[in-house]
C-alpha positions, 0 to 999 in steps of 0.5 A: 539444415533446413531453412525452417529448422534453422529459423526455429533454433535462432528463435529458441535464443530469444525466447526465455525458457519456461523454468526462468523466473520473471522479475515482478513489476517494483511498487512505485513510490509517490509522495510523503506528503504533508502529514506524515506524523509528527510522533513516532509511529507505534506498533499497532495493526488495529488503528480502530481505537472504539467502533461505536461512535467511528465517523468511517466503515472499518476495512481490512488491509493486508498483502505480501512485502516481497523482493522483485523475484516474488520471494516473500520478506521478513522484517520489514516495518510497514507504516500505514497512515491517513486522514479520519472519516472526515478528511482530517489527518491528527497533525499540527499542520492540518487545518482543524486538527482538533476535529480529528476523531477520537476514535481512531488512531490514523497510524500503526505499523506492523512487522512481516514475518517470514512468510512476508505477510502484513494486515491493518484494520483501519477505515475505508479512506475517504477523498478530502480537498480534491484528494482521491481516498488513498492511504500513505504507506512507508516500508522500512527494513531497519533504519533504511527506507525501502518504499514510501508511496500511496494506496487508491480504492480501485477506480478512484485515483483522482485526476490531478496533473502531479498525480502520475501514471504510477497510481494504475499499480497502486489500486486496491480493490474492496470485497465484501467478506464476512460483514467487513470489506477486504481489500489486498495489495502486494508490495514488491521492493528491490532488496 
């Protein structure tokens, strides 16, 4: 055998064949943080209660909750929660509560269906205290929390010391769709 044939075999068991699937990269979980609703969270995909008089520009959020070998999961809850327009979250423990708008709701949840799909309308989240814009998600499959962690606009995860090399794979990026901006992410979690 020729030392360039034996060298080309050796190689070959380093190498995974073309056929062998790759495990996606696991979401990042990152902080609770201190305004996770204090009332169960409801079903609801549409937390814009009444568009005339919104303080926020309404988005659409939606994606994929899928295991790490990109294989789509049914009946997971997805959370999503986040501060108003203004900055301000609907708890007691933020700072001018009763400011929060009226009209909108600052949490739902969802259910994926087989194909592991979930979309929210809610609003552009905006930055608020030194906070880059981010929304707070938490993933469930029946009473086991799979995912608790945090969406950025992409380009904007802020600068915070705690913040985290994570926030560079929790980055969602807005396009401009049909008169309503869009924006995707993927949740991949170890099932």
């Amino acid at each position: 055998m020729k030392r360039r044939d034996f060298l080309a075999l050796w190689s070959m068991l380093f190498v995974a064949p073309g056929w062998a699937r790759q495990p996606f990269l696991v979401t990042p979980s990152q902080a609770e943080g201190p305004f996770y609703p204090v009332k169960p969270i409801p079903p609801r995909a549409n937390l814009i209660l009444h568009q005339q008089g919104l303080t926020g520009e309404p988005i659409e959020l939606s994606g994929r909750v899928m295991d790490e070998w990109g294989q789509p999961l049914s009946g997971i809850r997805v959370e999503i929660w986040q501060c108003d327009g203004e900055g301000v979250y609907d708890h007691p423990q933020q700072p001018n509560h009763q400011a929060f708008d009226s009209h909108f709701a600052g949490c739902g949840a969802v259910v994926t269906q087989n194909d592991g799909m979930y979309r929210f309308r809610t609003i552009r989240p905006v930055p608020y205290t030194r906070r880059p814009p981010h929304i707070h998600v938490k993933l469930w499959r029946g009473a086991v929390e799979l995912l608790t962690t945090q969406l950025y606009l992409e380009g904007q995860t802020g600068n915070e010391w705690w913040g985290g090399r994570e926030r560079q794979y929790l980055q969602f990026k807005l396009v401009e769709r049909q008169d309503v901006e869009v924006g995707e992410f993927n949740f991949v979690v170890i099932a």
